[in-house]
matplotlib code that plots the C-alpha trace (Angstrom):
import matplotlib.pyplot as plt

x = [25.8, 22.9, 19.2, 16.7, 12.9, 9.7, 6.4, 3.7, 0.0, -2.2, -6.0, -6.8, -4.8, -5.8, -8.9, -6.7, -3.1, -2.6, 0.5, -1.0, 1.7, 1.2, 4.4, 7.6, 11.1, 12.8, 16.8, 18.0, 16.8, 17.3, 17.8, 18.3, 20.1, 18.8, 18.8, 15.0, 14.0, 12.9, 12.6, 12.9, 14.4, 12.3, 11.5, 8.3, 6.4, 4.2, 0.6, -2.5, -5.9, -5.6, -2.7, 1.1, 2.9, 6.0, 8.2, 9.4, 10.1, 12.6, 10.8, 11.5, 8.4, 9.0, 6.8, 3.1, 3.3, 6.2, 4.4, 0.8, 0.7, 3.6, 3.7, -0.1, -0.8, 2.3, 3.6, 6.8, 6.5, 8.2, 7.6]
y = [-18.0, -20.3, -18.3, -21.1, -20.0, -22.1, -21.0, -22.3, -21.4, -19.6, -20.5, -17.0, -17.6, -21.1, -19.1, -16.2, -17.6, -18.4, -20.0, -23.1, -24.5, -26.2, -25.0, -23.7, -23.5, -20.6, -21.3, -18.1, -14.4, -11.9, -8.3, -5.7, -3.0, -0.7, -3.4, -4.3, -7.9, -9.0, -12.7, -15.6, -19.2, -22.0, -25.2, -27.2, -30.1, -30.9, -31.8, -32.7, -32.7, -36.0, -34.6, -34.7, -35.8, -36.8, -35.2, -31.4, -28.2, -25.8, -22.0, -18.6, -16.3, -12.7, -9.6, -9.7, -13.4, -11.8, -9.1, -10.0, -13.1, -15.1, -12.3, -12.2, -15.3, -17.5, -17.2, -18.3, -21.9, -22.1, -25.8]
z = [81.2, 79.7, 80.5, 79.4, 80.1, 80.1, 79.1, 79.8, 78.1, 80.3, 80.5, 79.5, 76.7, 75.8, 74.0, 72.6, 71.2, 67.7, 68.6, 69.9, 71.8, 75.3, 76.6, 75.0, 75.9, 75.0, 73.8, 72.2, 72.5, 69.3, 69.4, 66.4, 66.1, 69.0, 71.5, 71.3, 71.5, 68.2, 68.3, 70.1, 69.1, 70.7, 70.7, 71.5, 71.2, 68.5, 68.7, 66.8, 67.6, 69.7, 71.7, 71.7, 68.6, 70.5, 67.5, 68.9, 66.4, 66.5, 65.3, 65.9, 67.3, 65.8, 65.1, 66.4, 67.6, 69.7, 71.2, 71.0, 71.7, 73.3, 75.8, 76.5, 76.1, 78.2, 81.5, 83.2, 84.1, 87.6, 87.8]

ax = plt.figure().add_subplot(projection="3d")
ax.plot(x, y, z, "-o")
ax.set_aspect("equal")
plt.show()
């Protein structure tokens, strides 16, 4: 079964995320040993200062970014 989630940057988090990313699509989930989540593939557009680059990035989110921000600062985009 393919799971593929969208998140979407939350105003809140517009001032708080490191990150950056407008919205992110989330294509692979990693676990370690014990079962934990510990990173996520994704991919996302790029942007710039002047907006959307048009070009997209394949990344992996891991350690604090994980925790601290993508799940702080993003929300499920149900859209």
């Amino acid at each position: 079964m393919d799971i593929k989630v969208t998140l979407r940057l939350t105003d809140r988090g517009r001032e708080a995320t490191s990150l950056g990313w407008e919205k992110v699509e989330v294509i692979e989930f990693g676990f370690d040993q014990g079962g934990s989540l510990e990173e996520v593939v994704c991919i996302a557009e790029g942007a710039s200062k002047d907006g959307p680059t048009g070009s997209f990035d394949i990344f992996t989110i891991g350690g604090n970014d994980l925790h601290e921000d993508l799940f702080f600062n993003y929300e499920v985009d149900k859209g």
